[in-house]
C-alpha angles and dihedrals in degrees: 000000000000133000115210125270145138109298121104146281092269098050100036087062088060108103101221103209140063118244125169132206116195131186116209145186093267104016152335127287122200125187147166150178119249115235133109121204138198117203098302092338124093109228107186129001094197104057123158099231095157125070146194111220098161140342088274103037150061140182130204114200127212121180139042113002096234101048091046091056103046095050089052088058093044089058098036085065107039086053094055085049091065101046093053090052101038099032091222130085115265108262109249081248103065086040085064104047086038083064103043090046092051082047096045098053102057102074109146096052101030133207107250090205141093111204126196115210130197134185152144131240143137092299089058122241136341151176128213120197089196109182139204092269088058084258108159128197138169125212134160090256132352144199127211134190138019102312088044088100095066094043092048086058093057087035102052090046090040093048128117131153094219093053117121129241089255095050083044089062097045095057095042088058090049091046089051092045086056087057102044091054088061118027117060089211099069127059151070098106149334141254130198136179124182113212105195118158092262106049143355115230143176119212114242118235084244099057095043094049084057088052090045076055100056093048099044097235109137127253120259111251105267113254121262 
Protein backbone atom coordinates (compact mmCIF):
# COMPACT_ATOMS: atom_id res chain seq x y z
CA UNK A 1 0.00 0.00 0.00
CA UNK A 2 1.07 3.74 -0.55
CA UNK A 3 0.80 6.87 1.59
CA UNK A 4 0.47 10.25 -0.39
CA UNK A 5 3.11 12.21 -1.41
CA UNK A 6 4.43 14.18 -4.05
CA UNK A 7 4.99 12.00 -7.07
CA UNK A 8 2.96 12.11 -9.66
CA UNK A 9 -0.39 11.00 -11.07
CA UNK A 10 1.03 8.05 -12.49
CA UNK A 11 2.81 6.86 -9.56
CA UNK A 12 0.83 7.66 -7.36
CA UNK A 13 -2.03 5.01 -9.26
CA UNK A 14 0.48 2.09 -8.67
CA UNK A 15 -0.68 0.15 -5.85
CA UNK A 16 2.62 -0.51 -4.03
CA UNK A 17 1.86 -4.23 -2.07
CA UNK A 18 1.03 -8.00 -2.91
CA UNK A 19 -2.22 -9.32 -1.83
CA UNK A 20 -3.94 -13.08 -3.05
CA UNK A 21 -7.14 -14.17 -3.29
CA UNK A 22 -7.66 -18.38 -3.69
CA UNK A 23 -10.68 -20.37 -4.27
CA UNK A 24 -10.67 -23.97 -2.82
CA UNK A 25 -12.39 -26.93 -2.66
CA UNK A 26 -14.14 -25.93 0.52
CA UNK A 27 -13.63 -22.37 0.73
CA UNK A 28 -11.64 -19.10 -0.08
CA UNK A 29 -8.44 -18.07 1.30
CA UNK A 30 -7.10 -14.01 1.21
CA UNK A 31 -3.78 -12.90 2.20
CA UNK A 32 -1.56 -10.48 2.19
CA UNK A 33 1.99 -9.10 3.26
CA UNK A 34 2.16 -6.27 5.83
CA UNK A 35 4.17 -3.08 4.69
CA UNK A 36 3.13 0.32 3.76
CA UNK A 37 5.41 2.61 1.44
CA UNK A 38 5.71 6.03 0.63
CA UNK A 39 7.26 6.83 -2.47
CA UNK A 40 10.93 4.92 -1.78
CA UNK A 41 10.41 5.05 1.94
CA UNK A 42 8.82 2.28 3.97
CA UNK A 43 6.20 3.78 6.23
CA UNK A 44 4.92 0.97 8.54
CA UNK A 45 5.99 -2.66 8.73
CA UNK A 46 2.81 -3.77 10.67
CA UNK A 47 -0.49 -2.55 8.11
CA UNK A 48 -3.80 -4.02 8.28
CA UNK A 49 -4.29 -4.85 4.61
CA UNK A 50 -7.08 -7.80 5.24
CA UNK A 51 -10.16 -7.27 6.30
CA UNK A 52 -13.67 -9.00 7.90
CA UNK A 53 -16.72 -7.53 6.38
CA UNK A 54 -18.98 -10.11 7.24
CA UNK A 55 -18.99 -13.67 8.31
CA UNK A 56 -18.87 -14.61 4.67
CA UNK A 57 -16.85 -12.28 3.34
CA UNK A 58 -13.11 -10.40 3.16
CA UNK A 59 -11.53 -7.79 1.52
CA UNK A 60 -7.59 -7.16 0.74
CA UNK A 61 -6.73 -3.54 -0.03
CA UNK A 62 -4.01 -2.26 -2.36
CA UNK A 63 -3.44 1.69 -2.90
CA UNK A 64 -3.35 4.61 -1.04
CA UNK A 65 -3.87 3.99 2.79
CA UNK A 66 -6.69 6.41 3.22
CA UNK A 67 -8.87 5.46 0.33
CA UNK A 68 -8.47 1.73 1.21
CA UNK A 69 -9.67 2.28 4.49
CA UNK A 70 -12.41 4.20 3.97
CA UNK A 71 -13.85 1.97 1.43
CA UNK A 72 -13.45 -1.07 3.98
CA UNK A 73 -15.32 0.60 6.12
CA UNK A 74 -17.96 1.69 3.34
CA UNK A 75 -18.51 -1.58 2.68
CA UNK A 76 -18.19 -2.79 5.88
CA UNK A 77 -21.43 -0.67 6.60
CA UNK A 78 -23.66 -1.01 3.55
CA UNK A 79 -23.21 -5.03 4.06
CA UNK A 80 -24.39 -5.01 7.67
CA UNK A 81 -27.32 -2.94 6.35
CA UNK A 82 -28.44 -5.66 4.42
CA UNK A 83 -28.24 -8.11 6.57
CA UNK A 84 -30.23 -6.30 9.09
CA UNK A 85 -33.07 -5.67 6.39
CA UNK A 86 -33.04 -8.78 4.61
CA UNK A 87 -32.05 -11.18 7.57
CA UNK A 88 -29.69 -13.06 5.37
CA UNK A 89 -25.74 -12.22 4.42
CA UNK A 90 -25.24 -10.43 1.37
CA UNK A 91 -24.27 -13.21 -1.60
CA UNK A 92 -20.00 -12.60 -2.78
CA UNK A 93 -21.58 -11.56 -5.78
CA UNK A 94 -23.45 -8.55 -4.70
CA UNK A 95 -20.45 -7.72 -2.62
CA UNK A 96 -18.94 -7.44 -5.36
CA UNK A 97 -21.16 -5.46 -7.37
CA UNK A 98 -21.93 -3.53 -4.19
CA UNK A 99 -18.30 -2.60 -4.41
CA UNK A 100 -17.85 -1.86 -8.05
CA UNK A 101 -20.91 0.16 -8.04
CA UNK A 102 -19.54 2.46 -4.61
CA UNK A 103 -16.10 2.62 -6.78
CA UNK A 104 -17.90 3.51 -10.31
CA UNK A 105 -19.86 6.40 -9.14
CA UNK A 106 -17.23 8.60 -7.77
CA UNK A 107 -15.72 9.84 -10.69
CA UNK A 108 -14.68 13.04 -10.11
CA UNK A 109 -12.85 12.29 -7.05
CA UNK A 110 -11.77 8.77 -7.68
CA UNK A 111 -10.92 5.75 -5.27
CA UNK A 112 -6.80 5.10 -5.56
CA UNK A 113 -7.22 1.87 -4.60
CA UNK A 114 -7.83 -2.21 -6.30
CA UNK A 115 -9.52 -4.46 -3.80
CA UNK A 116 -9.72 -8.39 -3.94
CA UNK A 117 -13.12 -10.05 -2.21
CA UNK A 118 -13.73 -13.33 -1.21
CA UNK A 119 -16.84 -15.17 0.19
CA UNK A 120 -18.75 -17.77 0.47
CA UNK A 121 -22.34 -18.28 -0.36
CA UNK A 122 -24.95 -20.93 -2.07
CA UNK A 123 -23.25 -20.72 -5.23
CA UNK A 124 -19.70 -21.96 -3.34
CA UNK A 125 -16.49 -19.69 -3.25
CA UNK A 126 -15.30 -16.90 -5.10
CA UNK A 127 -12.90 -14.38 -5.64
CA UNK A 128 -13.46 -10.74 -7.07
CA UNK A 129 -10.21 -8.48 -8.50
CA UNK A 130 -12.44 -5.29 -8.33
CA UNK A 131 -10.41 -2.30 -9.62
CA UNK A 132 -10.35 1.49 -9.27
CA UNK A 133 -12.96 2.00 -12.68
CA UNK A 134 -15.57 -0.24 -10.81
CA UNK A 135 -14.39 -2.84 -13.09
CA UNK A 136 -15.37 -6.59 -11.42
CA UNK A 137 -14.14 -9.57 -12.20
CA UNK A 138 -14.23 -13.04 -10.83
CA UNK A 139 -11.10 -15.86 -11.17
CA UNK A 140 -10.25 -18.71 -9.46
CA UNK A 141 -7.50 -16.87 -7.71
CA UNK A 142 -6.11 -13.57 -8.15
CA UNK A 143 -3.18 -11.47 -7.46
CA UNK A 144 -3.16 -7.30 -6.85
CA UNK A 145 -0.79 -5.03 -6.64
CA UNK A 146 3.17 -4.68 -7.68
CA UNK A 147 4.42 -7.50 -6.52
CA UNK A 148 1.23 -9.41 -8.05
CA UNK A 149 3.50 -10.51 -11.11
CA UNK A 150 5.89 -12.85 -8.92
CA UNK A 151 3.10 -14.36 -6.95
CA UNK A 152 1.18 -15.01 -9.89
CA UNK A 153 4.06 -16.96 -11.02
CA UNK A 154 4.01 -19.52 -7.58
CA UNK A 155 0.28 -19.22 -7.65
CA UNK A 156 -0.56 -20.17 -11.40
CA UNK A 157 2.24 -23.75 -11.11
CA UNK A 158 0.96 -24.44 -7.42
CA UNK A 159 -3.14 -24.10 -8.53
CA UNK A 160 -5.82 -26.77 -8.37
CA UNK A 161 -9.35 -26.51 -8.00
CA UNK A 162 -9.56 -29.29 -5.89
CA UNK A 163 -6.91 -27.91 -3.47
CA UNK A 164 -8.07 -27.34 0.42
CA UNK A 165 -8.19 -24.09 2.49
CA UNK A 166 -5.27 -25.18 4.21
CA UNK A 167 -3.22 -26.02 0.91
CA UNK A 168 -4.70 -22.47 -0.29
CA UNK A 169 -2.93 -20.86 2.46
CA UNK A 170 0.48 -22.69 1.97
CA UNK A 171 0.94 -21.57 -1.57
CA UNK A 172 -0.30 -17.86 -0.92
CA UNK A 173 2.42 -17.57 1.60
CA UNK A 174 4.64 -18.81 -0.67
CA UNK A 175 3.29 -16.50 -3.34
CA UNK A 176 3.66 -13.73 -1.08
CA UNK A 177 7.29 -14.92 0.06
CA UNK A 178 8.18 -14.81 -3.66
CA UNK A 179 7.12 -11.08 -3.62
CA UNK A 180 8.39 -10.08 -1.05
CA UNK A 181 11.88 -11.38 -2.20
CA UNK A 182 11.63 -8.91 -5.38
CA UNK A 183 9.59 -5.87 -5.04
CA UNK A 184 10.64 -3.27 -2.16
CA UNK A 185 7.36 -2.41 -1.82
CA UNK A 186 6.07 -5.68 -0.28
CA UNK A 187 7.19 -7.28 2.87
CA UNK A 188 7.40 -7.36 6.84
CA UNK A 189 5.02 -9.95 7.42
CA UNK A 190 2.03 -11.82 6.29
CA UNK A 191 -1.85 -12.20 7.11
CA UNK A 192 -4.03 -14.70 6.26
CA UNK A 193 -8.06 -15.49 6.91
CA UNK A 194 -9.81 -18.66 5.72
CA UNK A 195 -13.79 -18.06 4.75
CA UNK A 196 -15.29 -21.57 4.59
CA UNK A 197 -19.48 -21.96 5.05
CA UNK A 198 -19.15 -22.85 8.60
CA UNK A 199 -16.76 -20.13 10.21
CA UNK A 200 -14.53 -17.05 9.37
CA UNK A 201 -11.18 -17.15 10.74
CA UNK A 202 -7.85 -15.24 10.80
CA UNK A 203 -4.86 -17.06 11.10
CA UNK A 204 -2.84 -16.28 14.26
CA UNK A 205 1.11 -15.08 13.82
CA UNK A 206 1.78 -17.87 15.43
CA UNK A 207 0.05 -20.35 13.06
CA UNK A 208 1.26 -18.85 10.14
CA UNK A 209 4.96 -18.77 11.42
CA UNK A 210 4.49 -22.86 11.85
CA UNK A 211 3.31 -22.99 8.35
CA UNK A 212 6.44 -20.44 7.18
CA UNK A 213 8.44 -23.67 9.17
CA UNK A 214 7.16 -26.51 7.23
CA UNK A 215 7.90 -24.87 4.02
CA UNK A 216 11.25 -23.58 4.82
CA UNK A 217 10.60 -20.20 4.04
CA UNK A 218 12.16 -17.92 6.79
CA UNK A 219 10.26 -15.91 9.57
CA UNK A 220 9.72 -12.50 9.15
CA UNK A 221 12.10 -10.23 11.80
CA UNK A 222 10.09 -9.71 14.65
CA UNK A 223 8.75 -6.06 14.88
CA UNK A 224 10.66 -3.21 17.31
Amino acid sequence: MNVPTTVSHEERYRTGTTTIGIVARDGVVLATERRVTGGSMIMNKNAQKLFKIDENMGITIAGLVGDAQVLARYLRAEVSLYRLRRGAPLSAEGGSTLLANILSGNRYFPYYAWLILGGVDSKGGHVFSVDAAGGSVEDKFVSVGSGSPFAYGIVEEGYTRDMSTSDGVDLALRGLTAAMRRDSASGDGYLAHIITPKEYRELSEDEINKRLKALKIPLPPPLP
